[in-house]
C-alpha positions in Angstrom: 144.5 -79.1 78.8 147.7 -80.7 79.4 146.5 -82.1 82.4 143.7 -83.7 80.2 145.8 -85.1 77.5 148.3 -86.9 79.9 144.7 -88.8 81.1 143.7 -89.0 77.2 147.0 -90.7 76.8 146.4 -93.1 79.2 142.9 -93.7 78.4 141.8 -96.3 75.3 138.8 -96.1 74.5 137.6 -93.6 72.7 134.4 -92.9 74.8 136.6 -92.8 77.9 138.7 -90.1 75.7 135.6 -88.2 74.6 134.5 -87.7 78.4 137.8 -86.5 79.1 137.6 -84.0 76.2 134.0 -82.8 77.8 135.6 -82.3 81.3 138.5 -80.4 79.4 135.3 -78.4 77.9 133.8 -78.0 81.2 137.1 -76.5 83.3 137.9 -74.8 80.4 134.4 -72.6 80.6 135.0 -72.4 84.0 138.5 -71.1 83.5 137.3 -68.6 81.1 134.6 -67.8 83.1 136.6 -66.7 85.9 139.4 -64.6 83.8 136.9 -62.9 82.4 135.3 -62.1 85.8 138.8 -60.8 87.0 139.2 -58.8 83.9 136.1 -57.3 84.3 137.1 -56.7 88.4 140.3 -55.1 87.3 139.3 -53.0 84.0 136.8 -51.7 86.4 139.1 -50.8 89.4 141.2 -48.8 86.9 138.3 -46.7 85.2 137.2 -46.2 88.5 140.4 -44.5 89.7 140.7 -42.9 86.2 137.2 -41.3 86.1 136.5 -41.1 89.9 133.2 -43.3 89.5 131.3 -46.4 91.3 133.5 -49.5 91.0 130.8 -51.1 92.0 128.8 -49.8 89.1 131.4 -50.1 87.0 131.8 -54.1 87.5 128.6 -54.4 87.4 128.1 -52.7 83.9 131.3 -54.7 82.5 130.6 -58.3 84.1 126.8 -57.2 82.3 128.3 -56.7 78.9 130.8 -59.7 79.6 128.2 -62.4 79.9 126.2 -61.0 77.2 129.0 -61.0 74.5 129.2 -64.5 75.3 125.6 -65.5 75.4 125.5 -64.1 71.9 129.2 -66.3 71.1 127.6 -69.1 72.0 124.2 -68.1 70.4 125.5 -66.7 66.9 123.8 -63.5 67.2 126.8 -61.2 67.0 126.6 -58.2 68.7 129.7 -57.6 71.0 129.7 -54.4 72.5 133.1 -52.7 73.0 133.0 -52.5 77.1 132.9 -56.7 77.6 135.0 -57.4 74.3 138.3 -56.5 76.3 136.8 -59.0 78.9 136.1 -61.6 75.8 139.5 -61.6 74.9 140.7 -64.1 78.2 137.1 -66.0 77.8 138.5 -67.1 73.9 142.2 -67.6 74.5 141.0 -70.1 77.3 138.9 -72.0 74.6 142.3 -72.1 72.0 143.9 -74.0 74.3 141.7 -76.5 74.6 142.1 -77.2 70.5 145.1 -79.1 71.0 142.8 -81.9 73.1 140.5 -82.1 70.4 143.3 -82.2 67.7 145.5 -85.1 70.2 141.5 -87.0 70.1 140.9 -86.3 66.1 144.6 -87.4 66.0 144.1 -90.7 67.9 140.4 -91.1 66.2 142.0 -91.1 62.6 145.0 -93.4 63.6 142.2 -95.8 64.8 140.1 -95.4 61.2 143.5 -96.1 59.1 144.4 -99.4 60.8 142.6 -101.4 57.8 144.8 -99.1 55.5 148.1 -100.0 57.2 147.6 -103.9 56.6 146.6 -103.2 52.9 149.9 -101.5 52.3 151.3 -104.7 53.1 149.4 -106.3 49.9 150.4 -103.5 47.9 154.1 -104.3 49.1 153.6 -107.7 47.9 152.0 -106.7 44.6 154.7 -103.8 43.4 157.9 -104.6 44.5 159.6 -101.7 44.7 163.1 -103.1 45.1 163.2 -105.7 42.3 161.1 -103.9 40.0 160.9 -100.0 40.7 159.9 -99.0 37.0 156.8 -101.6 36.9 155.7 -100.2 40.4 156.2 -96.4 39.4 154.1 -97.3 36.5 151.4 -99.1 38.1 150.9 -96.2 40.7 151.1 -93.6 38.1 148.5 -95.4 35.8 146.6 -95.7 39.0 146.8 -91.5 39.7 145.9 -90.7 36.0 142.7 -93.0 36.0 141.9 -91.7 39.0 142.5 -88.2 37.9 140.6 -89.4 34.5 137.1 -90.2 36.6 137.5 -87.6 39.0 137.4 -84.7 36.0 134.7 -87.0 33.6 132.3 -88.2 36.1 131.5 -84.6 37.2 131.2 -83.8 33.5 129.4 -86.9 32.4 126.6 -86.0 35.3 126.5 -82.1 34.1 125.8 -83.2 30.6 123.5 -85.4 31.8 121.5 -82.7 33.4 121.6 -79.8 31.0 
């Protein structure tokens, strides 16, 4: 993941950043795919020696309930059985990493949206001088926050009435 956002840096558009994110996705199922493989290999050399069993048949019955508790993850059904959920446990802590990519791209993707807000602030600079006039431009902006307060409670009110 850090990997990925070093690349995201580097990268402008926000396509190019997208297809990053979804080879982050990618390595990170792989990844998660292959922890949970080697959890399975070593929760089921240690039964093994503990109960004298297969290990064989024991990696086979936990890399069985490992791929189903994620089929039904990544199908919604529910339904994780006890013997893959110690094997889920590497499979999701894999995926948490990969938040901070998509937080670094919602980040970038919201920085890119505001542009059009920073250049206003330079009108409302313009309009309420702070510095020669601080109690007009409190009072503007707090008449501003109490009409907007004033529609946001009434017009919800004003449609209710209207219905009933």
């Amino acid at each position: 993941t850090r990997w990925v956002i070093r690349r995201m840096q580097r990268t402008r558009p926000l396509f190019g950043q997208l297809a990053w994110l979804l080879l982050d996705l990618l390595l990170t199922a792989l990844i998660a795919y292959l922890a949970g493989f080697a959890a399975a290999t070593a929760l089921a050399v240690l039964i093994a020696l503990a109960t004298g069993d297969f290990v064989l048949q024991i990696m086979l019955m936990l890399w069985v309930g490992f791929i189903r508790n994620v089929q039904s993850l990544l199908t919604f059904q529910g339904g994780v059985n006890a013997q893959g959920l110690l094997i889920l446990i590497p499979f999701l802590t894999t995926f948490l990493t990969s938040a901070w990519a998509w937080l670094y791209f919602f980040a970038q993707f919201l920085m890119r949206l505001s542009a059009p807000l920073r250049r206003s602030l330079g009108f409302l600079q313009y309009a309420l001088p702070i510095e020669q006039r601080p109690l007009r431009a409190v009072g503007v902006v707090m008449a501003l926050v109490a009409f907007a307060g004033y529609v946001a409670v009434m017009l919800p009110l004003a449609v209710l009435a209207e219905l009933q």
